[in-house]
ROTIVEX-178416 format. One record per atom (N, C-alpha, C, O): z, x, y negated. Coordinates in steps of 0.02 Angstrom, whole numbers, padded with zeros to 5 digits. Layout:
// residues N
(site (Z X Y));
...
END
This chain:
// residues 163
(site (00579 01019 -03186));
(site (00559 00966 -03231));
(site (00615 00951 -03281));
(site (00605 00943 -03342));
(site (00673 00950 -03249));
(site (00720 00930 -03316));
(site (00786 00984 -03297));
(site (00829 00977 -03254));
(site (00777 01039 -03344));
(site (00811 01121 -03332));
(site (00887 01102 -03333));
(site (00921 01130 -03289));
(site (00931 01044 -03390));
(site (00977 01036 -03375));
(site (01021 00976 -03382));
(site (01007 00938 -03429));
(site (01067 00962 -03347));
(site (01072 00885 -03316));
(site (01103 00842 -03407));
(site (01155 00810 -03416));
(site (01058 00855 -03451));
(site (01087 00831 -03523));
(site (01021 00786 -03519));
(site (01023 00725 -03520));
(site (00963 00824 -03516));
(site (00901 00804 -03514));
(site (00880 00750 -03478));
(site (00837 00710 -03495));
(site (00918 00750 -03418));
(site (00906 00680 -03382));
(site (00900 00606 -03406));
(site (00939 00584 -03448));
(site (00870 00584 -03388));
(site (00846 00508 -03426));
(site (00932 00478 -03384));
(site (00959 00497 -03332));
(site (00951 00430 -03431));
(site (00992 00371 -03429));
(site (00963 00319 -03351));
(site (00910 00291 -03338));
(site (01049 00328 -03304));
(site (01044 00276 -03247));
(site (01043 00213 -03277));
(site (01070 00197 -03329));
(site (01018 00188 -03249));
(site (01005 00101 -03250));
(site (01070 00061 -03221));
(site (01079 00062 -03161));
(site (01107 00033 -03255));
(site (01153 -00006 -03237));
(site (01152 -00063 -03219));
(site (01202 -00090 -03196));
(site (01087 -00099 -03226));
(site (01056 -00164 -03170));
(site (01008 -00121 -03142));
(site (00969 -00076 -03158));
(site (01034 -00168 -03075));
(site (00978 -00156 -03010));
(site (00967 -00209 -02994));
(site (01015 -00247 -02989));
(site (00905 -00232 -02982));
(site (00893 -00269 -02979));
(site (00824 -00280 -02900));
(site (00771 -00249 -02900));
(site (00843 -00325 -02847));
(site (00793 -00356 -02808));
(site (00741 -00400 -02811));
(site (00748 -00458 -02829));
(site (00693 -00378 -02796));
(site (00665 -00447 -02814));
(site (00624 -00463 -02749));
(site (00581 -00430 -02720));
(site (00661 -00545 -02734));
(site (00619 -00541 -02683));
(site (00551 -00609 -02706));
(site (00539 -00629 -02762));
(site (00524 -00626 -02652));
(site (00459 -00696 -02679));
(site (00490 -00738 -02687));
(site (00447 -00781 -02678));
(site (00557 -00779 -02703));
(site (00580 -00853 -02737));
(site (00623 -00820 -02797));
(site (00619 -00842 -02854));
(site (00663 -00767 -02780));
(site (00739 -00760 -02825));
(site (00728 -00664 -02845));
(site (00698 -00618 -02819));
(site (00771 -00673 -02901));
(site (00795 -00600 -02924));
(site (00874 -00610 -02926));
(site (00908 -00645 -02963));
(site (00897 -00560 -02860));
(site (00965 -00556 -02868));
(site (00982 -00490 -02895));
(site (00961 -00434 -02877));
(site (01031 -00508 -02949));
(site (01066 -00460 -03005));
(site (01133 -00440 -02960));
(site (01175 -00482 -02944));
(site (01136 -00366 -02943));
(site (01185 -00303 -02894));
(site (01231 -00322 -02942));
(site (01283 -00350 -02924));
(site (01219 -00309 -03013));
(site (01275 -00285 -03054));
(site (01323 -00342 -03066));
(site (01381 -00330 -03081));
(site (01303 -00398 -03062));
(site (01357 -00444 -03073));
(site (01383 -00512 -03000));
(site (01411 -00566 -02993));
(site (01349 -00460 -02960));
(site (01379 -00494 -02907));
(site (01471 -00494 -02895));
(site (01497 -00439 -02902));
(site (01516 -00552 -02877));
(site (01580 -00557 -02905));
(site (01599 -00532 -02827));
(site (01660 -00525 -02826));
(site (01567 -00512 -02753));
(site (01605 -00501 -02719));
(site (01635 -00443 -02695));
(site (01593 -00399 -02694));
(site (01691 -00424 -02675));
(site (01724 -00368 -02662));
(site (01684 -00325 -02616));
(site (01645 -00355 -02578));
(site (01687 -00271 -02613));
(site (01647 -00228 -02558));
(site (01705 -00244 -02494));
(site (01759 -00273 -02500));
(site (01670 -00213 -02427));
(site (01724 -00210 -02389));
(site (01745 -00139 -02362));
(site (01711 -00088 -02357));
(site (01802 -00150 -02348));
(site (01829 -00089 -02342));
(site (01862 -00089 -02263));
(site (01854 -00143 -02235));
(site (01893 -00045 -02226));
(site (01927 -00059 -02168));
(site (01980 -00099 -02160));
(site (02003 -00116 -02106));
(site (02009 -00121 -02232));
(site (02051 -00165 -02206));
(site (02042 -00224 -02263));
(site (02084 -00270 -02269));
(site (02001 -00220 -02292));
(site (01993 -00314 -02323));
(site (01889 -00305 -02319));
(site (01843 -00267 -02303));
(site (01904 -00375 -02345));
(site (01784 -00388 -02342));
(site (01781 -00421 -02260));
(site (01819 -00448 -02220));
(site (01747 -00410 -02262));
(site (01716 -00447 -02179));
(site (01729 -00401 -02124));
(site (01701 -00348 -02111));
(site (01789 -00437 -02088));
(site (01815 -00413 -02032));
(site (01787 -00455 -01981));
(site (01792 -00516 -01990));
(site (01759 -00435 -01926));
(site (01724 -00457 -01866));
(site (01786 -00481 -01822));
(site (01839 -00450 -01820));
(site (01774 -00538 -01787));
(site (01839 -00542 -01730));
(site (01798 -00481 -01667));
(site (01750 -00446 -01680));
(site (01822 -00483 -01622));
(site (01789 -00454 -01548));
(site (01786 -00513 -01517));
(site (01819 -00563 -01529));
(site (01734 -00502 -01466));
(site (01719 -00559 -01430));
(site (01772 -00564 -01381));
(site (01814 -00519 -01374));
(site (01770 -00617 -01347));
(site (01815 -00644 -01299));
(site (01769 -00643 -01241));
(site (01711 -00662 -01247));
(site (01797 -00616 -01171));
(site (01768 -00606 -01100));
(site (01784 -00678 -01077));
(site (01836 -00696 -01105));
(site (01766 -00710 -01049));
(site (01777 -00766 -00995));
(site (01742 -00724 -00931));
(site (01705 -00677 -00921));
(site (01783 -00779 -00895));
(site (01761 -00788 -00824));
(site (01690 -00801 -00796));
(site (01682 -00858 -00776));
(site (01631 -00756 -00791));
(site (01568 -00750 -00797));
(site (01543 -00826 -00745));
(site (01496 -00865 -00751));
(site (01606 -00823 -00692));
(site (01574 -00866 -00651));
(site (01620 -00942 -00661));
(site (01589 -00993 -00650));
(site (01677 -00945 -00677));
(site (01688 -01021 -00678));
(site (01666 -01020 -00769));
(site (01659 -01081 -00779));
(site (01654 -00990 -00829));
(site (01602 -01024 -00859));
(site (01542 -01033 -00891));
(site (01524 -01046 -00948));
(site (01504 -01020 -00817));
(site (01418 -01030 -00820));
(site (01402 -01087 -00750));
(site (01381 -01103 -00694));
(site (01420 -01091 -00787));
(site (01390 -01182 -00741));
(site (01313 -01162 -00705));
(site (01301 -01158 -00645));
(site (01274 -01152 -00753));
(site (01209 -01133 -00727));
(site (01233 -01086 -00649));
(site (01228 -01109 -00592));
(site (01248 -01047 -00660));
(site (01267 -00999 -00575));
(site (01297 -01047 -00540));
(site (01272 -01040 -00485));
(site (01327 -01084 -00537));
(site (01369 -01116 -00500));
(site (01327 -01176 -00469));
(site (01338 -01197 -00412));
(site (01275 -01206 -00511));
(site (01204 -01243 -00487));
(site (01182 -01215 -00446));
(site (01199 -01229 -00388));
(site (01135 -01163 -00460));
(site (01108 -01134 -00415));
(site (01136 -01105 -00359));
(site (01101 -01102 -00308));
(site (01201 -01080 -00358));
(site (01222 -01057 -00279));
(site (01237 -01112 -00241));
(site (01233 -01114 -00179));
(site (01259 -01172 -00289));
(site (01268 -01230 -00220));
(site (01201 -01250 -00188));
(site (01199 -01271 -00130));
(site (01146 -01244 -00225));
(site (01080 -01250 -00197));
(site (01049 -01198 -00158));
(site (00995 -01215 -00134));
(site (01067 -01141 -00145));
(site (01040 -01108 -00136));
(site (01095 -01067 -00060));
(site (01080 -01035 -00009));
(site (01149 -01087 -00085));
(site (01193 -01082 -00010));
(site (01218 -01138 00018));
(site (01256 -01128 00065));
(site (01208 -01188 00004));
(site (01227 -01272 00033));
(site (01305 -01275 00012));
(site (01348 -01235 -00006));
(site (01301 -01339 00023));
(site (01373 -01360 00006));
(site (01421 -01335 00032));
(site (01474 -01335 00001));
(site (01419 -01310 00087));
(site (01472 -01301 00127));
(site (01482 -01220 00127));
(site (01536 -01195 00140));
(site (01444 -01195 00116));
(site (01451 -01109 00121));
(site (01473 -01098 00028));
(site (01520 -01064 00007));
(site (01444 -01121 00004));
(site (01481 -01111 -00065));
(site (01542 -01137 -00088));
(site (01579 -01114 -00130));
(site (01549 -01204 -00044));
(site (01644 -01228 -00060));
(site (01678 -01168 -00015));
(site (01727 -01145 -00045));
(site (01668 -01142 00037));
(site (01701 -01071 00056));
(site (01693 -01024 00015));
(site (01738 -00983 00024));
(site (01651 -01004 -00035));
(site (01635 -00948 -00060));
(site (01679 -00962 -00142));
(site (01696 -00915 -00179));
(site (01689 -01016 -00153));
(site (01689 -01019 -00237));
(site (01754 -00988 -00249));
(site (01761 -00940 -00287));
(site (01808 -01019 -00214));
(site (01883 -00963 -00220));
(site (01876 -00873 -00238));
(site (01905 -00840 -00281));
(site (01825 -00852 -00188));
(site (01811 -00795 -00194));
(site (01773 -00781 -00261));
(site (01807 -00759 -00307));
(site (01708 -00791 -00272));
(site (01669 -00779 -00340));
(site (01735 -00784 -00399));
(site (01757 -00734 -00428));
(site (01760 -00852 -00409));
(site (01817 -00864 -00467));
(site (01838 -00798 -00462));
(site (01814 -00751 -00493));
(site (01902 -00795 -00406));
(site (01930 -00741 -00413));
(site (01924 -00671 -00452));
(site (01954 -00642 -00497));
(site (01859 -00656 -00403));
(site (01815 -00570 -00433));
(site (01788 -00577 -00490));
(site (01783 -00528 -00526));
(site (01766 -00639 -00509));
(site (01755 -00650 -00574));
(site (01814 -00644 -00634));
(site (01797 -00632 -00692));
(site (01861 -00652 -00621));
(site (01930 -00678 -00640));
(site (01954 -00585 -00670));
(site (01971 -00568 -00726));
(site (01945 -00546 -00612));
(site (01978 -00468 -00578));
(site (01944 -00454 -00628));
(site (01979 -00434 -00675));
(site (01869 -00459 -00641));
(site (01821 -00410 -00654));
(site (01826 -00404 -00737));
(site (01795 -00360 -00765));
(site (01854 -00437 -00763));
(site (01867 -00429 -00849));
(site (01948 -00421 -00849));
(site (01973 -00436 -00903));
(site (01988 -00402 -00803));
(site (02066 -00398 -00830));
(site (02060 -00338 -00860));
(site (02006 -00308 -00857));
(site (02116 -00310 -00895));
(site (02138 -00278 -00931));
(site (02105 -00201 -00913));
(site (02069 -00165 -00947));
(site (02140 -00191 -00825));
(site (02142 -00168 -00794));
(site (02078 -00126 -00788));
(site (02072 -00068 -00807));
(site (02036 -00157 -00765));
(site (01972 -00150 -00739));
(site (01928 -00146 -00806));
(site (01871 -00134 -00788));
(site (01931 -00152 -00869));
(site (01882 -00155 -00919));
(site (01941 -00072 -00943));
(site (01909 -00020 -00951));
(site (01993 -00068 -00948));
(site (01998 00002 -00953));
(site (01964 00057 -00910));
(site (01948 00112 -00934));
(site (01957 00045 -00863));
(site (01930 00078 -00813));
(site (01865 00089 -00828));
(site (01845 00147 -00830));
(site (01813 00027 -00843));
(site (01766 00032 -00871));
(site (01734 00077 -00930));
(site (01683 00110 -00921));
(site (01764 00074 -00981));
(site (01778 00095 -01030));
(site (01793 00168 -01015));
(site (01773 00192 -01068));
(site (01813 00212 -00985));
(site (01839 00275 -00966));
(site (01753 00282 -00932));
(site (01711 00315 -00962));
(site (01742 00257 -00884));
(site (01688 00277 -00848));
(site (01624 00270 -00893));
(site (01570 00288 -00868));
(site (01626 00241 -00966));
(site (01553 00217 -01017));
(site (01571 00289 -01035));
(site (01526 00331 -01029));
(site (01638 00311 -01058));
(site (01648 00357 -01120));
(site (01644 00430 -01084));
(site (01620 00478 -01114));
(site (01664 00434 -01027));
(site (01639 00493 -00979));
(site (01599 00486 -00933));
(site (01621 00467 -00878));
(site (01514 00504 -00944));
(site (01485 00493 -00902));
(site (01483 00550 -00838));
(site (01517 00601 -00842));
(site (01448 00539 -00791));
(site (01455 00586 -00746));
(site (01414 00655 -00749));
(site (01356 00655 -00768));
(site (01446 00715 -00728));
(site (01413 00782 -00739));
(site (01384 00795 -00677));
(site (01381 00751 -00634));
(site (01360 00853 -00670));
(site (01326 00887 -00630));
(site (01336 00965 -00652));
(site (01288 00986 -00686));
(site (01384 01007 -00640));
(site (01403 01058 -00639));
(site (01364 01119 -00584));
(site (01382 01126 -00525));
(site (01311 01159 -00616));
(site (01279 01200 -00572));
(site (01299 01260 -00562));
(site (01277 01286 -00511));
(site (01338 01294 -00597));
(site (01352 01352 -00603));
(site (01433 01366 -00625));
(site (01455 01332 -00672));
(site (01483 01423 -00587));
(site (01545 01412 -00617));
(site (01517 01468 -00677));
(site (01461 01487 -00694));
(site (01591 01487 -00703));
(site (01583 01577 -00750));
(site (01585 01616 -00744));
(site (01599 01660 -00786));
(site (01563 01625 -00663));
(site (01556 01684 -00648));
(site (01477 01691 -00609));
(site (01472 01735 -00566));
(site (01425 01654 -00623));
(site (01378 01645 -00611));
(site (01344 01621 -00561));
(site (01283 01616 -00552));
(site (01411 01599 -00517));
(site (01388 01570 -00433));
(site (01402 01478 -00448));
(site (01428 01435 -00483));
(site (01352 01496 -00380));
(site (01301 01404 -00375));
(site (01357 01362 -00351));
(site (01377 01373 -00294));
(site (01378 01327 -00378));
(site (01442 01273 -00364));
(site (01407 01194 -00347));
(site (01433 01158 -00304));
(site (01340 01170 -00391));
(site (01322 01120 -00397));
(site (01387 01058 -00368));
(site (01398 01035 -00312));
(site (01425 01045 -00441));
(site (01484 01006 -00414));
(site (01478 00929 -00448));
(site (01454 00932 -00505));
(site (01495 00863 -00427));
(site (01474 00829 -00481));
(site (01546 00812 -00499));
(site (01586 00813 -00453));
(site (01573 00792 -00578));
(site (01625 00782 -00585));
(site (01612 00698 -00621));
(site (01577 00680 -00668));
(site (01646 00669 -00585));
(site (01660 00597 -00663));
(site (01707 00564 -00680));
(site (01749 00608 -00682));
(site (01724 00534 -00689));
(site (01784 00511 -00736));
(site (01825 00454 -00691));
(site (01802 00410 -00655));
(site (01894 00468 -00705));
(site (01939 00448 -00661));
(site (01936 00370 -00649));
(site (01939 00354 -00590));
(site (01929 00305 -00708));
(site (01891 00263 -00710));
(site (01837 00241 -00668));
(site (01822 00181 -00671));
(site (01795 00291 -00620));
(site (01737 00274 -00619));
(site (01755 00275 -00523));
(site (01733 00236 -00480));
(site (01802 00335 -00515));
(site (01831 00332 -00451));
(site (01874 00271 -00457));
(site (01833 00226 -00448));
(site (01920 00248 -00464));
(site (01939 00145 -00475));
(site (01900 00145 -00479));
(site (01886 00203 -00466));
(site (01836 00107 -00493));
(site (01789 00067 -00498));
(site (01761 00087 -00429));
(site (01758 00039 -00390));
(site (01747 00126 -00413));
(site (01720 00121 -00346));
(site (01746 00100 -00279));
(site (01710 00087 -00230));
(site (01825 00097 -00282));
(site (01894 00111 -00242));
(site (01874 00013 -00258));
(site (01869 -00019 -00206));
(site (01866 -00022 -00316));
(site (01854 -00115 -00316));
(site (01824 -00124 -00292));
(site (01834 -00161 -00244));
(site (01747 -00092 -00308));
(site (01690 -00120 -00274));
(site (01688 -00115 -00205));
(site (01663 -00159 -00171));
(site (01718 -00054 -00178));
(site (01734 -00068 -00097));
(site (01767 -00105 -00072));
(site (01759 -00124 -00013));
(site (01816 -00126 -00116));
(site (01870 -00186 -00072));
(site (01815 -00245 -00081));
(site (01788 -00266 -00030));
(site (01802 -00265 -00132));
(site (01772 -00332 -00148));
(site (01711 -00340 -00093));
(site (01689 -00397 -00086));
(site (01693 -00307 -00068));
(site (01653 -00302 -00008));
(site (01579 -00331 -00041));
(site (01551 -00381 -00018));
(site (01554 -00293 -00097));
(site (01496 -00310 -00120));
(site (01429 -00278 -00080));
(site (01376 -00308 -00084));
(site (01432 -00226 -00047));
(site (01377 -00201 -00032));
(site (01370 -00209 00035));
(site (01314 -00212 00061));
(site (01440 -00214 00079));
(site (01430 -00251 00133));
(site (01442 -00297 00160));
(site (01464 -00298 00218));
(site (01426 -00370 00105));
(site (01394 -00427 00112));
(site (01328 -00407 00127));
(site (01300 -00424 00179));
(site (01306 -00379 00093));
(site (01216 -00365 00095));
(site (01191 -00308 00143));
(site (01136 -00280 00136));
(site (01224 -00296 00180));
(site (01218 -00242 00259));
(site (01230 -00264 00314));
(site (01192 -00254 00361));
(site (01281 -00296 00320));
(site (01325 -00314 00389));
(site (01316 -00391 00388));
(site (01336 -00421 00437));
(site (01288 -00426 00339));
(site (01250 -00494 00371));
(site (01292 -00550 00406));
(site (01282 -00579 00459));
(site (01337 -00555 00367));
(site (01410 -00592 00358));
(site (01383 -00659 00367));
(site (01394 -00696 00415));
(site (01358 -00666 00334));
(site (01317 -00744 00294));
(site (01246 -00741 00303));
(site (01206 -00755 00259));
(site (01224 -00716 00379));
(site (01143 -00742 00387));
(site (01106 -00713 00339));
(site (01109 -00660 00307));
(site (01055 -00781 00340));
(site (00995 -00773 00293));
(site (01029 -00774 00204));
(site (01001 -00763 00151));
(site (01102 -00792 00221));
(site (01088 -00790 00124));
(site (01168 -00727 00125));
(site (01213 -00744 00087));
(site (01175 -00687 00151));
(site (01210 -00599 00124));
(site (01170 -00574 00078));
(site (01216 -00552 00042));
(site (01125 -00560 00052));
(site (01079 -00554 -00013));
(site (01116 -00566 -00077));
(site (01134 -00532 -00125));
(site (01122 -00650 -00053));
(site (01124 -00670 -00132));
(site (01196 -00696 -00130));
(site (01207 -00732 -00179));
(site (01259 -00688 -00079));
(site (01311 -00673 -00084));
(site (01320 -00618 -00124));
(site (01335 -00615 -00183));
(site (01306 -00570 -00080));
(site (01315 -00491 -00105));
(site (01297 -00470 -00172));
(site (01320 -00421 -00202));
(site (01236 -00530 -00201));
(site (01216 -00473 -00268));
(site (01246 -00522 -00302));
(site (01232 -00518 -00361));
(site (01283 -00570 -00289));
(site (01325 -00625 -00323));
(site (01384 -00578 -00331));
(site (01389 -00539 -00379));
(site (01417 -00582 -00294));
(site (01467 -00518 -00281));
(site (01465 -00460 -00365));
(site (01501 -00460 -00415));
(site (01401 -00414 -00343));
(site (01373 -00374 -00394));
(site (01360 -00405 -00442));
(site (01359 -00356 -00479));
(site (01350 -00439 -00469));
(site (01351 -00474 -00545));
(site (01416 -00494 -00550));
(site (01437 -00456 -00594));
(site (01460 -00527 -00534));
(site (01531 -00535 -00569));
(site (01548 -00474 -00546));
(site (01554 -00439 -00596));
(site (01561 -00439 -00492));
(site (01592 -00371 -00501));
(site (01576 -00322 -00580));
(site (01624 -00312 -00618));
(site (01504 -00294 -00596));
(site (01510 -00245 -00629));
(site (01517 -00317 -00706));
(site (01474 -00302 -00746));
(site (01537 -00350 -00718));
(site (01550 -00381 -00793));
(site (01563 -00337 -00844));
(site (01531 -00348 -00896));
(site (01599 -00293 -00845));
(site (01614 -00232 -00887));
(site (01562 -00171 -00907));
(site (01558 -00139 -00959));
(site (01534 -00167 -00864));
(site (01471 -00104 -00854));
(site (01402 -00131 -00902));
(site (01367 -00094 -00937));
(site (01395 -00216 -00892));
(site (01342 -00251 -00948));
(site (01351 -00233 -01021));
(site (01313 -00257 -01063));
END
C-alpha cells in the first residue's frame, strides 16, 4: 500500500482518550515517566506477626480452645508466628518458590534413576516444620478433642512465607 516510507501519512502528535465525562490530552500531560530509579516507586510490604496482629485468630482460638488451653498455647503461636517471617526462614522460602521440586527419571546414560531433587531451602523448611511439631499436634493427640485446630493453627503461622 505505501511502497516507500516518504509516502506514509504524517504521525499524529496528539493522542488523545476519550473517555464518557473527559478528553485527556497524552501530549501535554506535565508528568515525568517513570523509570527504575525516579516516577512511582512502590515501598514492599511489611510482614507482621500473622498471629499477635490478627486479633480476629486470637478470638476465635480463645473460644474455641477455652481460656485456659489457649493462655498455655499463646507463648507458642506468638513465637512460630514471630520465627515464621524472620529473615531466616523467608530466605529459605524464597529458595524453595524459586526452585521448585524435580522429578528426575532418567540419568545420561539412559537408566531409570526416578530421583526427586529440591532445593536446599525447602530441606530447612522441612527440618522447622518438624521441630515446630505441626503435624504431630494433629496425630499424637496432645490436646484431645482440639489437636486439629492446634495443629492446623500451628500450619497457618508456620507456612506465612509459602502464602
Amino acid at each position: 500500500m505505501y511502497p516507500t516510507c516518504s509516502e506514509r501519512p504524517p504521525r499524529r502528535k496528539r493522542v488523545s482518550i476519550r473517555n464518557n465525562l473527559t478528553i485527556i490530552n497524552l501530549s501535554t500531560m506535565s508528568t515525568p515517566h517513570s523509570t527504575a530509579h525516579s516516577g512511582f516507586l512502590q515501598t514492599p510490604p511489611s510482614l507482621h506477626n500473622q498471629f499477635t496482629h490478627d486479633h480476629l485468630i486470637q478470638r476465635i482460638l480463645r473460644r474455641q480452645l477455652g481460656p485456659h488451653l489457649y493462655s498455655d498455647l499463646e507463648p507458642t503461636f506468638s513465637k512460630l508466628g514471630a520465627e515464621a517471617i524472620s529473615h531466616e526462614k523467608l530466605r529459605w522460602t524464597d529458595d524453595a518458590n524459586r526452585h521448585l521440586p524435580e522429578v528426575i527419571h532418567w540419568d545420561g546414560w539412559g537408566r531409570r534413576i526416578d530421583r526427586l531433587v529440591t532445593a536446599e531451602g525447602w530441606s530447612k523448611l522441612k527440618g522447622f516444620w518438624a521441630q515446630t511439631g505441626m503435624l504431630d499436634d494433629i496425630y499424637s493427640r496432645r490436646y484431645g478433642v482440639y489437636s486439629r485446630t492446634v495443629g492446623f493453627t500451628k500450619y497457618d503461622l508456620g507456612c506465612m512465607g509459602l502464602m
